[in-house]
N, C-alpha and C positions, 0 to 999 in steps of 0.2 A: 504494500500500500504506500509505503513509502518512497518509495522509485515511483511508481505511478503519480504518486502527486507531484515526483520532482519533473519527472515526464509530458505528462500530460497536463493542460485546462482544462480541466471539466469539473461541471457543480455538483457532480455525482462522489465523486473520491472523498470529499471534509465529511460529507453525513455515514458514507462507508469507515473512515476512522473512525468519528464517534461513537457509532453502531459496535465495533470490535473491541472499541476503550471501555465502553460501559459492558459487552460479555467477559474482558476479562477482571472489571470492577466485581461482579457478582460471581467469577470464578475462587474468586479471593476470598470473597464473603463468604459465603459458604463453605470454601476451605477452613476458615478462622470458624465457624458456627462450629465444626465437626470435631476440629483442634480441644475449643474452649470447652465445651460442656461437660467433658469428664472432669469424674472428681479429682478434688486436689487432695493428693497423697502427700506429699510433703509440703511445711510453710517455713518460715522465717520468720520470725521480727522484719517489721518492711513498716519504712517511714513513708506514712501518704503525702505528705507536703511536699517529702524530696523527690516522691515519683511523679506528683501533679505538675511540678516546676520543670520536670525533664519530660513528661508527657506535652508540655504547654508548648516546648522548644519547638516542635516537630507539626505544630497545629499554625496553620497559615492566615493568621490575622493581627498582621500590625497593628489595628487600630484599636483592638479589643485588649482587656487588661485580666490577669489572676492574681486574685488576691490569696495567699495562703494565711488560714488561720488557727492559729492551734489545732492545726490537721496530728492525728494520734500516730501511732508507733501501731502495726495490727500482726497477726499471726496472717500472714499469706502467701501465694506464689507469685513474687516480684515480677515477674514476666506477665501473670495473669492480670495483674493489678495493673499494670501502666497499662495494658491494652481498655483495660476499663474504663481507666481515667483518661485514654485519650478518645476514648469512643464519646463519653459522656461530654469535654473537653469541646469536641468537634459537633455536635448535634447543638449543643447550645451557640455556637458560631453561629452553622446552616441556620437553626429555627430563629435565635433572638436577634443575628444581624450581627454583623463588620463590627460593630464598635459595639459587643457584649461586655460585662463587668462577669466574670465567672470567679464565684468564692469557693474554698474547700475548705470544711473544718472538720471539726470535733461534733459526735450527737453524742444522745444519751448511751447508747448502744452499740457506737461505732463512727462514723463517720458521712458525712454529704458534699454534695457538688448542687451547685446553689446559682442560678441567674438572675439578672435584671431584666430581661424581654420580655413578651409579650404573656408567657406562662401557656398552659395546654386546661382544655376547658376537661373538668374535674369527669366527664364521660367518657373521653378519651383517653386518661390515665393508664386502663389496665390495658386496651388494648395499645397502647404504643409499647411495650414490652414484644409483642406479638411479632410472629417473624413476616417480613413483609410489607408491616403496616407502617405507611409513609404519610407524610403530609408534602412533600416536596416533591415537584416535577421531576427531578432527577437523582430523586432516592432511592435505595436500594429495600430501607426498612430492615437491615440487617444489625443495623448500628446499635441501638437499645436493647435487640433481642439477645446481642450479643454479651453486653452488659449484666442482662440479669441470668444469662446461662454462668458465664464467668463466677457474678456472687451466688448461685446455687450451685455451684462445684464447690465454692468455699463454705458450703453451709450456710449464708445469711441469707437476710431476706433485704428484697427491694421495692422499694414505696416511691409513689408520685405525689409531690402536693405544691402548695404555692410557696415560693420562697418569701422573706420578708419584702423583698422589694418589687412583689407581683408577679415572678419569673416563675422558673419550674425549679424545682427542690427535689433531688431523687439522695434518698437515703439509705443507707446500707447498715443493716443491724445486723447485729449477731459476728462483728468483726473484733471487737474489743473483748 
């Protein structure tokens, strides 16, 4: 496809990339869905603030800020967890916009990842875990489901609700 588009003009070849860019988007995704869900046989001590801030590196939005906050020390698989954190990381970018405020703290239970955007209307909560289920033209829907397979390999559980400053709040108990 490559040579072809350096070859030829035509308005057929950009939509034939994208078409092959987004199958091999959901090759991936679903590779990672298959990877993740097994359970986690062994954990660590793993600091969520120090994987949120090296998850953040890798997440493409200058203009958007993380705030780390008293994020806890958890029993996890450090590799399981930043995929977490950059999935949750990256969905709040796509849904609350370029210039998001994204927090990670401390809960009662364990720990959350916290926005400022628009939040997800409280009927939509369980099924955005759901594999599939997208709100966006060029989502995969892989993103959150992959999330809460990750925290049910680690044994916790995972919740939607509103963050303090109207966004979406997904929380992970049973981490601590």
């Amino acid at each position: 496809m490559e040579l072809a588009l350096e070859e030829d003009d035509t308005d057929h070849l950009p939509a034939a990339v994208e078409a092959l860019d987004r199958m091999d988007d959901l090759v991936d995704a679903t590779l990672s869905l298959a990877r993740q869900g097994r359970d986690v046989e062994e954990t660590e001590p793993t600091d969520v603030g120090r994987l949120a801030r090296e998850a953040w590196a890798v997440v493409d939005a200058p203009e958007a800020s993380l705030v780390v906050d008293d994020a806890p020390t958890v029993a996890a698989d450090p590799e399981r967890l930043r995929t977490l954190l950059e999935n949750c990381l990256r969905n709040a970018v796509d849904h609350a916009g370029p210039d998001v405020t994204v927090v990670v703290g401390e809960s009662d239970e364990g720990f959350f990842v916290a926005d400022d955007g628009p939040g997800v209307d409280p009927g939509d909560r369980d099924a955005m875990f759901d594999r599939g289920y997208t709100t966006a033209d060029d989502g995969t829907g892989f993103g959150l489901a992959t999330v809460a397979d990750i925290a049910r390999a680690h044994g916790w559980t995972t919740s939607a609700s509103e963050s303090a400053d109207g966004g979406l709040r997904l929380t992970f108990d049973g981490s601590r």
